[in-house]
N, C-alpha and C positions, 0 to 999 in steps of 0.2 A: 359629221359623224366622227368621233373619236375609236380610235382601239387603243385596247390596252397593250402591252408590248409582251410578248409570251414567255411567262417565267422558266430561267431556265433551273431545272431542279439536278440533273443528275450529270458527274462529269467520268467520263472514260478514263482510266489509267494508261490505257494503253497507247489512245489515237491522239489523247489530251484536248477529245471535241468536249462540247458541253451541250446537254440536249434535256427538253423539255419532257417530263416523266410519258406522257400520250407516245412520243418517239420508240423509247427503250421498254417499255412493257409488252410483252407478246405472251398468246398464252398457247402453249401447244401440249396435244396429247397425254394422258400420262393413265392409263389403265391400271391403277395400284393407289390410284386415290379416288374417294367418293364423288368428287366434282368429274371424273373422267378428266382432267386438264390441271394442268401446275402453271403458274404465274411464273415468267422469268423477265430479268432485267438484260436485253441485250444494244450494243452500239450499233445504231442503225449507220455509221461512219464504217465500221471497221469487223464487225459480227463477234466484239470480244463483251467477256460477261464478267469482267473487271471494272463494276462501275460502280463509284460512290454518290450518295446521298447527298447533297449540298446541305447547307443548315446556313440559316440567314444569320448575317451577323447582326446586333443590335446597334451597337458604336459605327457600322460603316455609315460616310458620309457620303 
């Protein structure tokens, strides 16, 4: 049995971890929008919402 290795997509400003989007998605409460809940991106490292997007490079080797 192979695994695949779990992409990491999103990295912290702050803690400088790197964490795979399932990590840093949570969704909590938000009474002022129609879903009852807002999506937010947090560092399951460090609890900071300073997190950028990764984007694949094409040329890396």
């Amino acid at each position: 049995m192979t695994t695949t290795p779990m992409q990491l997509t999103h990295h912290c400003r702050n803690c400088d971890a790197h964490h795979p989007l399932h990590r840093v998605r949570q969704c909590i409460p938000a009474d002022n929008t129609p879903e009852g809940e807002v999506e937010v991106m947090v560092c399951p490292t460090c609890g900071s919402y300073d997190l950028e997007q990764l984007l694949e490079a094409g040329h890396a080797e």
